[in-house]
VOPAGU-2260 file (C-alpha; in pm, 1 decimal, decimal comma):
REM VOPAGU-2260
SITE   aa  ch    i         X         Y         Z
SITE  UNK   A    0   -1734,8    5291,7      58,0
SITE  UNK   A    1   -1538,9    5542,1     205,3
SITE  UNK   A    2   -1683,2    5866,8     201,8
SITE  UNK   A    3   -1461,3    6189,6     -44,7
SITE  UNK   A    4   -1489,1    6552,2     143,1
SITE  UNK   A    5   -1378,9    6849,3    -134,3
SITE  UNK   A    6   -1200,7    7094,0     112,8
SITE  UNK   A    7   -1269,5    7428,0     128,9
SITE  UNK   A    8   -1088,9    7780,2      99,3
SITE  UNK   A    9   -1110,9    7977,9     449,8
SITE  UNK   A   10   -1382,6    8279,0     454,9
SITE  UNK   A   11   -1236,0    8628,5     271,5
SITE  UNK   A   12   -1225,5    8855,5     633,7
SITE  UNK   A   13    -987,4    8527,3     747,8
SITE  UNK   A   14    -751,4    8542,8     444,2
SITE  UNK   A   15    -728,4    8964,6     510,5
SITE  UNK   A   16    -622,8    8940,0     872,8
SITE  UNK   A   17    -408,0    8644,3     789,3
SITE  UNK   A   18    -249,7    8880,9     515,3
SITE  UNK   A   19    -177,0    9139,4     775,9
SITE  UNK   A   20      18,8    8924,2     986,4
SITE  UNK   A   21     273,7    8781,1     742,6
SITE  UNK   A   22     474,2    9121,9     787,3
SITE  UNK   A   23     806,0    9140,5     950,4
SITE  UNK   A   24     662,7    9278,5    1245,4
SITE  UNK   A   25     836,1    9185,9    1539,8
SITE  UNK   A   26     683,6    9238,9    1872,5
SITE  UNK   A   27     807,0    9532,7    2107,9
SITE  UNK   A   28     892,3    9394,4    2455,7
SITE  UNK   A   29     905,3    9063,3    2648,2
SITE  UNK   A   30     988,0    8928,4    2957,3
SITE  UNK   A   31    1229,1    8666,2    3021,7
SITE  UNK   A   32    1251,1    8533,5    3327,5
SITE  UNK   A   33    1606,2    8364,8    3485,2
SITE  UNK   A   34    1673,2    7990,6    3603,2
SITE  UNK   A   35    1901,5    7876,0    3903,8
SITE  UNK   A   36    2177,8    7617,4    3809,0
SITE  UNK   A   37    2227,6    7356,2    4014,3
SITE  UNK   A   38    2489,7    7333,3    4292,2
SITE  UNK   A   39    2712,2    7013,7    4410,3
SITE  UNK   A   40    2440,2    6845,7    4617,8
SITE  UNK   A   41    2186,0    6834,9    4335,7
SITE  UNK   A   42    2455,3    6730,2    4094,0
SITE  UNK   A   43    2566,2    6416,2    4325,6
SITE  UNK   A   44    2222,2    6275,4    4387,0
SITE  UNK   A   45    2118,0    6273,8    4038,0
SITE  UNK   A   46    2476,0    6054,0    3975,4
SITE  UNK   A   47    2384,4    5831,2    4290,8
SITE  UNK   A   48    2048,3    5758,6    4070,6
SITE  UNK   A   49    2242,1    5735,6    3749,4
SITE  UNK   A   50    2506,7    5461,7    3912,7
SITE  UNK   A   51    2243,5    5270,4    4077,0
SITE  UNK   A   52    2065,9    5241,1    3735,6
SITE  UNK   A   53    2348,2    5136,3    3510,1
SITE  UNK   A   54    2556,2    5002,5    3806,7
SITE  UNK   A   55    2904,0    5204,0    3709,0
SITE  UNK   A   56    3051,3    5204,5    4042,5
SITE  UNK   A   57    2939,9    5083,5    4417,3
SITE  UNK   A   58    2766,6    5328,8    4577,3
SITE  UNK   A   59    3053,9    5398,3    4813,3
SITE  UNK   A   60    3274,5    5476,5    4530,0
SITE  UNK   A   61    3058,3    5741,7    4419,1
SITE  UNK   A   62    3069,0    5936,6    4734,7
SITE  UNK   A   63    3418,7    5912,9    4745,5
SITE  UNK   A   64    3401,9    6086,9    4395,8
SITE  UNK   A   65    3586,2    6439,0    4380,1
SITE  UNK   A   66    3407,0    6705,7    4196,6
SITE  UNK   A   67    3683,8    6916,1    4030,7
SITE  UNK   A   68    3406,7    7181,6    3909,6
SITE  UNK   A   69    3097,5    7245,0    3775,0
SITE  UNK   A   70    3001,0    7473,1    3468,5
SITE  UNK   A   71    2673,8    7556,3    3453,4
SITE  UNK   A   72    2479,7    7624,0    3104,8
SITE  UNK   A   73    2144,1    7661,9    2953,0
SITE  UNK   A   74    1971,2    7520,0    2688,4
SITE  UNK   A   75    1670,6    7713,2    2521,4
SITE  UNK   A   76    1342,5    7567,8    2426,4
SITE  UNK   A   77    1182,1    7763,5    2214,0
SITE  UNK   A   78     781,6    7582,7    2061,1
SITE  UNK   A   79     557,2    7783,7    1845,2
SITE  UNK   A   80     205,4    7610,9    1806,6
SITE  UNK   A   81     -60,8    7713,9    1570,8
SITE  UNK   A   82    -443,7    7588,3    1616,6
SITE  UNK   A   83    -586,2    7598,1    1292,8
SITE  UNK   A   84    -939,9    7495,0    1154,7
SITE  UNK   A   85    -970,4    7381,5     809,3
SITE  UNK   A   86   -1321,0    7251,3     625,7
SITE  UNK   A   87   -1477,0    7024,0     361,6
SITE  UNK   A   88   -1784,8    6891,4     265,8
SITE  UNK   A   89   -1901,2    6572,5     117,1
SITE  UNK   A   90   -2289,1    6498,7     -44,4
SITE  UNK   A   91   -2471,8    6241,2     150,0
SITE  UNK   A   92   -2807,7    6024,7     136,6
SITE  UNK   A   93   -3011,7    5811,7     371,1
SITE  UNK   A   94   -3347,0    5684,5     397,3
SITE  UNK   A   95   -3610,3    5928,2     440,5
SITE  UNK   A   96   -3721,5    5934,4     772,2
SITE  UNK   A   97   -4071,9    6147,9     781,7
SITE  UNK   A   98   -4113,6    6082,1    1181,7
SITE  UNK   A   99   -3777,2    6175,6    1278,3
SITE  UNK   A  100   -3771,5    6482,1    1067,4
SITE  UNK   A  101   -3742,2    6764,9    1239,9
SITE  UNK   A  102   -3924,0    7091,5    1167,3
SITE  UNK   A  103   -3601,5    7290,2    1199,0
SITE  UNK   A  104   -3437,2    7120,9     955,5
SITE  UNK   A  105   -3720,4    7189,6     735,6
SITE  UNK   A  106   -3771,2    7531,9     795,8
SITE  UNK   A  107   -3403,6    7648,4     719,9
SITE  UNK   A  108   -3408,5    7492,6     343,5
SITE  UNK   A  109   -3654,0    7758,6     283,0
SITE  UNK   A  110   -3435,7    8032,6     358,9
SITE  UNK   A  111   -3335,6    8363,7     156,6
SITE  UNK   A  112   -3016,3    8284,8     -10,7
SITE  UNK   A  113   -2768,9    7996,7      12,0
SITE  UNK   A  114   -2542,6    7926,0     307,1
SITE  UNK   A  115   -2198,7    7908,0     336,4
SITE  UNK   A  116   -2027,3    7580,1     534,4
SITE  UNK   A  117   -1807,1    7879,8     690,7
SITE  UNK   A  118   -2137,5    8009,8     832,6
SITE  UNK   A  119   -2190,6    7785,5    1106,3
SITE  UNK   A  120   -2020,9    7847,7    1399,2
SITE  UNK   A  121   -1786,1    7505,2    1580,1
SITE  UNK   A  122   -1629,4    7548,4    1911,7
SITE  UNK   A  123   -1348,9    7284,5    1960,4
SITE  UNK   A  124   -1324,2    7094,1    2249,3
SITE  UNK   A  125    -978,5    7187,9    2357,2
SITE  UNK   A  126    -760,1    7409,7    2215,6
SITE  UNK   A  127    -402,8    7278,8    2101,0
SITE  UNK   A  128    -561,9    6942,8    2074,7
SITE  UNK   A  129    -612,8    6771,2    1747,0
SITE  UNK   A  130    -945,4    6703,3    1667,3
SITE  UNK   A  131   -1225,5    6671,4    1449,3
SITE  UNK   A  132   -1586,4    6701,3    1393,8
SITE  UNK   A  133   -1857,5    6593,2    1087,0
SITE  UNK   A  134   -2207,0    6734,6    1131,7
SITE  UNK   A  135   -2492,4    6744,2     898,6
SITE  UNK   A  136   -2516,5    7090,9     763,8
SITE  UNK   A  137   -2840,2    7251,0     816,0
SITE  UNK   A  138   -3066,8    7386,5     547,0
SITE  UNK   A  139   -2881,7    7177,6     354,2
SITE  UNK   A  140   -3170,7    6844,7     366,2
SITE  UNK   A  141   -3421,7    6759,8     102,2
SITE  UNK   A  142   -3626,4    6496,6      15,8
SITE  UNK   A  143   -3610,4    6345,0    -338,4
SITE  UNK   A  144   -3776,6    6030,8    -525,9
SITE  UNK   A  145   -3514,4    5717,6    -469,9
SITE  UNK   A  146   -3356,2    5619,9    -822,2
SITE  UNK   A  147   -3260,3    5302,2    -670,8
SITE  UNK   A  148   -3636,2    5122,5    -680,1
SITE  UNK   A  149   -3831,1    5386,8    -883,1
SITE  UNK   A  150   -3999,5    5523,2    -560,2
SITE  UNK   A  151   -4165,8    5171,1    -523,9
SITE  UNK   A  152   -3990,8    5107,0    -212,4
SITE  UNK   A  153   -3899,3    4718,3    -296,1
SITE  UNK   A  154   -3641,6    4600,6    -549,3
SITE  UNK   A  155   -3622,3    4268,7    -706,3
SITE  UNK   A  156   -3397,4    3985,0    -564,6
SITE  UNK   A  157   -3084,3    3923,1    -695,5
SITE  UNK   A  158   -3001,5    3584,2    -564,4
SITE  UNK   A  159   -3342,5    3441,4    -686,7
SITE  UNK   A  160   -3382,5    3681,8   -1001,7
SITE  UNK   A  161   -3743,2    3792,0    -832,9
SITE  UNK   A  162   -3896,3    3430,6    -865,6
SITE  UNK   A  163   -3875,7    3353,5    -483,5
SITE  UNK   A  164   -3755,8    3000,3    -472,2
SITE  UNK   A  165   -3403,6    2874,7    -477,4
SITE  UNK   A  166   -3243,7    2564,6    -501,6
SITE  UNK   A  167   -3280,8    2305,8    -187,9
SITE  UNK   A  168   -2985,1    2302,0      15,9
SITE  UNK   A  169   -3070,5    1949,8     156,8
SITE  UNK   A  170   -3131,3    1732,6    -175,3
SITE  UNK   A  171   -2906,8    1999,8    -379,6
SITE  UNK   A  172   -3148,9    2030,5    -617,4
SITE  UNK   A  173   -3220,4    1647,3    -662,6
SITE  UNK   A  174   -3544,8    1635,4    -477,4
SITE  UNK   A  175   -3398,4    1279,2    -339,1
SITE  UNK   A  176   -3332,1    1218,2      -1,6
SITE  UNK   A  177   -3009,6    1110,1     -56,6
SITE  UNK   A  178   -2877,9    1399,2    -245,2
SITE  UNK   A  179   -2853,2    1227,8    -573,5
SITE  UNK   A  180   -3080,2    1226,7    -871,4
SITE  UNK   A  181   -3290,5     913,2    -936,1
SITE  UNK   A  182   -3122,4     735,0   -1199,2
SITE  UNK   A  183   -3474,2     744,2   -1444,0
SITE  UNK   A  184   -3447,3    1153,6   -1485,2
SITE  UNK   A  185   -3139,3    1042,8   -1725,0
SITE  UNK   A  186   -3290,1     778,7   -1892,7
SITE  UNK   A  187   -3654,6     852,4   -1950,6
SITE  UNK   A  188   -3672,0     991,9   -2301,3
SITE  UNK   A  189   -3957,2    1302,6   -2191,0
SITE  UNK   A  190   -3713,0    1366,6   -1937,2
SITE  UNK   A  191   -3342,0    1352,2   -2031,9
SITE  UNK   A  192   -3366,7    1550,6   -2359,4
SITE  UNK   A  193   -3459,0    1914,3   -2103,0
SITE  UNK   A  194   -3165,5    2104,5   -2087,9
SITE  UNK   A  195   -2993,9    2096,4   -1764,8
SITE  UNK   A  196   -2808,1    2360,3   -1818,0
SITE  UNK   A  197   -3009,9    2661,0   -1912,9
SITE  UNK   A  198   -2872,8    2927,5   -1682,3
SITE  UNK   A  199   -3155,0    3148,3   -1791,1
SITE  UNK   A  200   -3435,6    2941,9   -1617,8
SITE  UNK   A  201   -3153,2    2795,0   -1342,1
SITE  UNK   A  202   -3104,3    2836,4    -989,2
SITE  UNK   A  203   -2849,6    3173,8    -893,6
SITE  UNK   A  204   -2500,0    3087,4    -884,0
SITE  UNK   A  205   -2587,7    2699,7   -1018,9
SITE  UNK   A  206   -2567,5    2517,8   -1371,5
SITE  UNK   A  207   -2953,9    2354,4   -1307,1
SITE  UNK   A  208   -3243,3    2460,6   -1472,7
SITE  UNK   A  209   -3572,0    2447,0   -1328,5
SITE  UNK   A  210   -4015,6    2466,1   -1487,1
SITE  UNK   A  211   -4204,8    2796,1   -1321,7
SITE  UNK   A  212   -4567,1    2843,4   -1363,5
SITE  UNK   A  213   -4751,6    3120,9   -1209,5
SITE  UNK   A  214   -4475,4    3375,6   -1286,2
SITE  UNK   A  215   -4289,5    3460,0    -946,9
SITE  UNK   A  216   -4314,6    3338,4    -613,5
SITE  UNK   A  217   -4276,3    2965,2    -507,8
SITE  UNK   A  218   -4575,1    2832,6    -686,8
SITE  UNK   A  219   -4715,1    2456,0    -630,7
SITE  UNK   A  220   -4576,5    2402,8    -966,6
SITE  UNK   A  221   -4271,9    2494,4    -996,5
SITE  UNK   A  222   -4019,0    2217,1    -962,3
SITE  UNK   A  223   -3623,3    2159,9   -1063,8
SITE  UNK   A  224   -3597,8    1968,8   -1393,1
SITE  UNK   A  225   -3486,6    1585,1   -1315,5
SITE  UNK   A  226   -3637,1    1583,9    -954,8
SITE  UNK   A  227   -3931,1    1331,8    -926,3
SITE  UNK   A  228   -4180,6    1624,9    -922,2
SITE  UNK   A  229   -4033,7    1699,2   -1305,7
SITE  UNK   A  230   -4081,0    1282,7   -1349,5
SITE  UNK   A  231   -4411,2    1338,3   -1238,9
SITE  UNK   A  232   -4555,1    1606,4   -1433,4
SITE  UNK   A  233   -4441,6    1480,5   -1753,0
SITE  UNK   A  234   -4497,3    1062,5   -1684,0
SITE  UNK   A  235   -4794,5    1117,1   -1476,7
SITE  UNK   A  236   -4641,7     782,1   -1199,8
SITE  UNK   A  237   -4334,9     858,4    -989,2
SITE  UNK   A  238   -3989,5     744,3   -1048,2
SITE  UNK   A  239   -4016,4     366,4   -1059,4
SITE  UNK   A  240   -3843,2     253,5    -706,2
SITE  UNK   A  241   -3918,5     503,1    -499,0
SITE  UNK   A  242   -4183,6     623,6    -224,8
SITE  UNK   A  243   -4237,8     921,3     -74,7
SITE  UNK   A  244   -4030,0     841,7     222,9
SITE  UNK   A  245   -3713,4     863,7     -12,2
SITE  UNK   A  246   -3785,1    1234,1     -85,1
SITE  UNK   A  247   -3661,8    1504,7      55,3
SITE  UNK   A  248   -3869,7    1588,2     327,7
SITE  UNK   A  249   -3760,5    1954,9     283,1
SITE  UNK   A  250   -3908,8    2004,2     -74,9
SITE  UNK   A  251   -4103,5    1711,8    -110,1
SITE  UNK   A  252   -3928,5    1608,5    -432,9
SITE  UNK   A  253   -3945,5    1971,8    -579,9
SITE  UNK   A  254   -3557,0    2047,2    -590,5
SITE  UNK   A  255   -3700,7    2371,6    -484,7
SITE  UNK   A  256   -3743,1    2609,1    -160,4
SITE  UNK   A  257   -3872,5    2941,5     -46,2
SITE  UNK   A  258   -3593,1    3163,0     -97,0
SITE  UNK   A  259   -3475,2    3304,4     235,6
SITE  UNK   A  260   -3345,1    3650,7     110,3
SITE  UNK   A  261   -3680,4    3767,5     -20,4
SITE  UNK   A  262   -3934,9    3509,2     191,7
SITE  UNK   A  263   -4082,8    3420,9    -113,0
SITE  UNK   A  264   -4212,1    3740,2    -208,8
SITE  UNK   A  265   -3947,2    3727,9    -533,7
SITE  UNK   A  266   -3889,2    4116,2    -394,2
SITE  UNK   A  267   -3692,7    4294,6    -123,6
SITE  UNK   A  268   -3679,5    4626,2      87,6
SITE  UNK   A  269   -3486,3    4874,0     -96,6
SITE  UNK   A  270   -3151,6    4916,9      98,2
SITE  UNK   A  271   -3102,3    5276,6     -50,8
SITE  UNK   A  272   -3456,1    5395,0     137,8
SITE  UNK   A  273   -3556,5    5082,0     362,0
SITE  UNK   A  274   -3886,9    5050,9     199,1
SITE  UNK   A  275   -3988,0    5441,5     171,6
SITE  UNK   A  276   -3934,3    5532,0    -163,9
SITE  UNK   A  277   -3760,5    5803,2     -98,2
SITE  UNK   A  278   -3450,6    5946,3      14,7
SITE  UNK   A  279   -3298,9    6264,9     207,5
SITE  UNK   A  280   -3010,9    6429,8      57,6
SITE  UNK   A  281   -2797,5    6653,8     252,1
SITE  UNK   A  282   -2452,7    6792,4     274,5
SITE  UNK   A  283   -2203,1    6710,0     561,2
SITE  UNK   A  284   -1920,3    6948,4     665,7
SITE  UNK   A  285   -1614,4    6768,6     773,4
SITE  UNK   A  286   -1414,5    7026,6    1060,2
SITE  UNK   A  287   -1048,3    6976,5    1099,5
SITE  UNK   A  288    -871,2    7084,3    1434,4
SITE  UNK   A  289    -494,4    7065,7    1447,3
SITE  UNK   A  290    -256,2    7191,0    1588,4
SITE  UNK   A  291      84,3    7251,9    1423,4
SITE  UNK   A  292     339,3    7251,1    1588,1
SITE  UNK   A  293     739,1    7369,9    1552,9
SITE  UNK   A  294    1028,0    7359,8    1836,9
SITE  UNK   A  295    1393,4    7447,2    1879,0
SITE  UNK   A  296    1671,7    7361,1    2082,1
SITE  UNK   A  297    1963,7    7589,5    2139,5
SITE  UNK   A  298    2283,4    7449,6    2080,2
SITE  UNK   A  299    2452,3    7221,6    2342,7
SITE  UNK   A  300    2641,5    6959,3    2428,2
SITE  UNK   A  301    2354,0    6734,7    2539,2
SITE  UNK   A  302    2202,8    6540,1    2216,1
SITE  UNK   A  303    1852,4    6663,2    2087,9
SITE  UNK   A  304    1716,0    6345,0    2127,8
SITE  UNK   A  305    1759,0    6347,1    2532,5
SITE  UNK   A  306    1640,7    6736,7    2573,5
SITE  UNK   A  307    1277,9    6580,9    2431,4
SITE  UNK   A  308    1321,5    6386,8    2721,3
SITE  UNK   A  309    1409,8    6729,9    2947,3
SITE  UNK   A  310    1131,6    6982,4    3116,6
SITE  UNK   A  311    1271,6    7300,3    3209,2
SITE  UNK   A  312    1164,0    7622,9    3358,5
SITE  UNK   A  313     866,1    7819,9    3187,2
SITE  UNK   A  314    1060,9    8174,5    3122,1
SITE  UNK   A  315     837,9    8280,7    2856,4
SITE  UNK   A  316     510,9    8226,3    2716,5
SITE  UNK   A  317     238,6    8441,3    2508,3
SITE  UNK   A  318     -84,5    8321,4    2360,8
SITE  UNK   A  319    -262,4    8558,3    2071,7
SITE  UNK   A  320    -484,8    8531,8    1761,4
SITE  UNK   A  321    -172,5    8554,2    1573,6
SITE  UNK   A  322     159,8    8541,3    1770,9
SITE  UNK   A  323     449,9    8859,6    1658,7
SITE  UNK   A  324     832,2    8688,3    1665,1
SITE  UNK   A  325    1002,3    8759,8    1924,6
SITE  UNK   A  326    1299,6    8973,7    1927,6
SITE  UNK   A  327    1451,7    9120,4    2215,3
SITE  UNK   A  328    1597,4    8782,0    2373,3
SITE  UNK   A  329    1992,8    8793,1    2388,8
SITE  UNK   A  330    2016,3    8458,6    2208,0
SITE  UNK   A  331    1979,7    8561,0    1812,0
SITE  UNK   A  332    1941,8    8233,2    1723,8
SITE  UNK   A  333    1613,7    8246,0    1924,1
SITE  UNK   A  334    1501,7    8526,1    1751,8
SITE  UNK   A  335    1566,7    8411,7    1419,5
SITE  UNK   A  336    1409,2    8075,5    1480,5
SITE  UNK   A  337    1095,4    8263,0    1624,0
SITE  UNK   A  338    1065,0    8517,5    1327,3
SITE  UNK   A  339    1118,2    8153,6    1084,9
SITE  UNK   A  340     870,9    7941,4    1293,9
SITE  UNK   A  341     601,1    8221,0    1238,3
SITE  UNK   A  342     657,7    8269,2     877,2
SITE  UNK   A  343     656,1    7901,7     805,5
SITE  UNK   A  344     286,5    7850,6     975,3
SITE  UNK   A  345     159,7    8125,9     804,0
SITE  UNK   A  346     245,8    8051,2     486,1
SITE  UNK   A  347     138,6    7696,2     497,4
SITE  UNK   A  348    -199,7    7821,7     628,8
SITE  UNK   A  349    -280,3    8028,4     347,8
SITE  UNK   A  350    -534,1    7978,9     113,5
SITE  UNK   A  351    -617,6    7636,4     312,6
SITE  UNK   A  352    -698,0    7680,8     683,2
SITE  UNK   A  353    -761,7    7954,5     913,5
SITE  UNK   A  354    -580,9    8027,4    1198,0
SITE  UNK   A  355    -810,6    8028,9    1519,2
SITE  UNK   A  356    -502,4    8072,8    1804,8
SITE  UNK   A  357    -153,2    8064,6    1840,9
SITE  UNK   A  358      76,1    8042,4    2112,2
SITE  UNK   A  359     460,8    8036,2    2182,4
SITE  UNK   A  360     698,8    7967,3    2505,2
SITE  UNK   A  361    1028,2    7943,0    2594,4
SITE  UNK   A  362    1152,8    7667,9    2859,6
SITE  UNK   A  363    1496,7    7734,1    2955,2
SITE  UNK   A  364    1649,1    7363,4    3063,4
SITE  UNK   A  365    1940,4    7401,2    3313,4
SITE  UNK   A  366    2265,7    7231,6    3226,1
SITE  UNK   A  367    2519,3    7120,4    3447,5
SITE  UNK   A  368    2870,7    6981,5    3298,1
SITE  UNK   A  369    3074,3    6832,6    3593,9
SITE  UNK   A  370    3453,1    6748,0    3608,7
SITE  UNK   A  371    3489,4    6415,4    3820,5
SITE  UNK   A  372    3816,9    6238,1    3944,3
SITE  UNK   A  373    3763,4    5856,9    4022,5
SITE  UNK   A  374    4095,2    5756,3    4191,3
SITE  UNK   A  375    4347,1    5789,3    3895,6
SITE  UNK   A  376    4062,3    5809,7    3617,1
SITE  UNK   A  377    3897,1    6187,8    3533,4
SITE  UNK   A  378    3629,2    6256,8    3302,1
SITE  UNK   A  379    3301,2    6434,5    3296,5
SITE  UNK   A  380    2918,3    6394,7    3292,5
SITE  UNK   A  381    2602,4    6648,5    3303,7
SITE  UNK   A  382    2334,3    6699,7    3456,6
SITE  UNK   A  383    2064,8    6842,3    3263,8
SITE  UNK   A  384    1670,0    6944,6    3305,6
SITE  UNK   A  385    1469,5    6995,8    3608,1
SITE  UNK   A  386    1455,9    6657,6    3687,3
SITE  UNK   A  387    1793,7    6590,8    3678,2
SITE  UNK   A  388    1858,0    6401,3    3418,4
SITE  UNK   A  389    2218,6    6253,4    3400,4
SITE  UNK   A  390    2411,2    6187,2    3082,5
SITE  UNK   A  391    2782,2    6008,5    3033,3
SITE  UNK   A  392    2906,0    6126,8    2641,6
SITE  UNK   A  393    3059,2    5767,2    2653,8
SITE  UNK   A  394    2962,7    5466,1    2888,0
SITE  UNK   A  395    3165,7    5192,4    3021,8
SITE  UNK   A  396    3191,6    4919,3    2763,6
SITE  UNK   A  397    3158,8    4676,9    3102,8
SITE  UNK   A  398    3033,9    4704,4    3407,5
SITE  UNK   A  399    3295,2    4903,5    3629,0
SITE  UNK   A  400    3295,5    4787,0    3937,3
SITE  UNK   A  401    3557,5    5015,8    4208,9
């Protein structure tokens, strides 16, 4: 069974500072630092790679390859992250354990006043990093009577309805070595008017009835009606034909055997307190770590999907309880996605998490577009990111081969 946690609403003090941050405020000054494009050299060893890889041209071709120019461009990163912690609890139960208990725990459910799940102080491992943490919450444990077995600590046994035999797995009931019933238990008018089919006095999960005397456990009595022991009992000779060496030498001709589940005993362990009678119940706190996270890519003309691919140059980066949009960079697009970004996490952090860090950074990914002339054939390609990625807008349908 898969265990419900209720979340829970982040403390008051966290909800007021969060409050004061979802202003307009933009922050005052900021640093950006500048890249260095890449020159010719740079350019022609990252196509040299490219060429070898897809196998455009031979490698000679490619140095004979005239550069016409080279325009140089930048592409801005800009990630906001928000580490958030959100909480919920769940009611649990376990055996009670009077050994392992430890004082502690019993000291603190005495205190003055109840505790709050927000009370307890959790310390991630990493910050940034998704993660989460259950712990038991203290002060929260006490002992109480198990409703399961009535505080008696055993519980009666299903599959043998607290009698403590079942049927015999080797005769299947019969009592017969053979596995089949002795032709007499059908015949015999003492014995073929019981009813073989009283589920109420039958084996679990069978259609055979069987005689108990004593009450529970697996009495010397107690036999499987139509197994020679039934004969028996009711005749006073065995089954005409037979000997002891045809019964089952599990049974003895009973139908019957010591029911493995319970031993015999016709009882069982409670499984909600293992026997003790009672049971701790105690709250767990469920802690949520994540990290949400938002990005943007100026606009180029290098897909998206290949600048996830790109690293670029660190220009900007700023780590706070609560980050302030940036403003003064020359790109307003940058600006605008900044003040967005930060309005988006907060809202969807109110009311439902708390905010315990945020950071934001700006890579700036260096973008080379060059003009190439292959003998009589022009056309471009770029070189883009710090590790020089190369990208052709539109590859050879075949392999070209100069």
């Amino acid at each position: 069974m898969t265990d419900v946690f209720n979340s829970l609403l982040p403390p008051d003090e966290d909800l007021e500072k969060h409050k004061k941050f979802s202003t307009t405020a933009t922050s005052k000054m900021h640093y950006f630092d500048d890249i260095i494009p890449f020159g010719e050299f740079e350019c022609r060893e990252a196509l040299e790679r490219e060429v070898k890889r897809h196998r455009y041209w031979k490698n000679k071709t490619v140095r004979k390859m005239n550069f016409d120019r080279i325009e140089t461009s930048t592409s801005i990163q800009y990630i906001l992250e928000s580490f958030t912690e959100a909480r919920s609890t769940s009611e649990a139960n376990e055996a009670a354990n009077f050994a392992t208990m430890s004082e502690a725990s019993c000291s603190l459910s005495g205190g003055g006043g109840a505790l709050s799940p927000w009370d307890f102080e959790v310390l991630p491992n990493q910050l940034f990093v998704d993660q989460v943490r259950v712990f038991e919450m203290p002060g929260s444990s006490q002992i109480n009577p198990c409703s399961a077995c009535n505080s008696e600590g055993t519980i009666h046994c299903f599959h043998c309805r607290g009698y403590g035999t079942d049927k015999c797995s080797f005769c299947r009931g019969t009592g017969m070595k053979s596995g089949v019933a002795h032709p007499a238990v059908y015949t015999h008018p003492m014995i073929a008017t019981f009813p073989h089919a009283d589920l109420s006095r039958g084996y679990a999960s069978s259609s055979t009835a069987m005689v108990r005397h004593g009450g529970s456990g697996s009495g010397g009595n107690t036999y499987g009606i139509g197994t020679p022991m039934h004969f028996m009992s009711k005749t006073g000779v065995p089954p005409p034909g037979i000997g002891t060496h045809d019964l089952c030498y599990m049974c003895h001709g009973r139908g019957i055997k010591e029911c493995h589940h319970c031993k015999g005993g016709g009882k069982k362990p409670c499984t909600s307190c293992s026997g003790t009678g009672s049971v701790r119940n105690y709250t767990r706190i469920k802690v949520y770590f994540k990290n949400e996270k938002s990005e943007h890519y100026t606009e180029c003309e290098i897909p998206e999907k290949l600048l996830f691919q790109a690293e670029g140059k660190r220009i900007f980066e700023e780590e706070q309880e609560y980050i302030i949009p940036i403003s003064k960079y020359p790109q307003e697009d940058v600006n605008n996605m900044s003040k967005l970004f930060c309005a988006q996490h907060l809202q969807k952090c109110m009311g439902v998490c708390r905010v315990i860090r945020q950071r934001h950074y700006m890579n700036a990914i260096p973008i080379s577009k060059v003009h190439f002339t292959v003998g009589n054939e022009k056309g471009v390609f770029y070189v883009y990111g710090t590790q020089r990625l190369c990208y052709f807008p539109n590859f050879p349908s075949k392999c070209v081969i100069l």
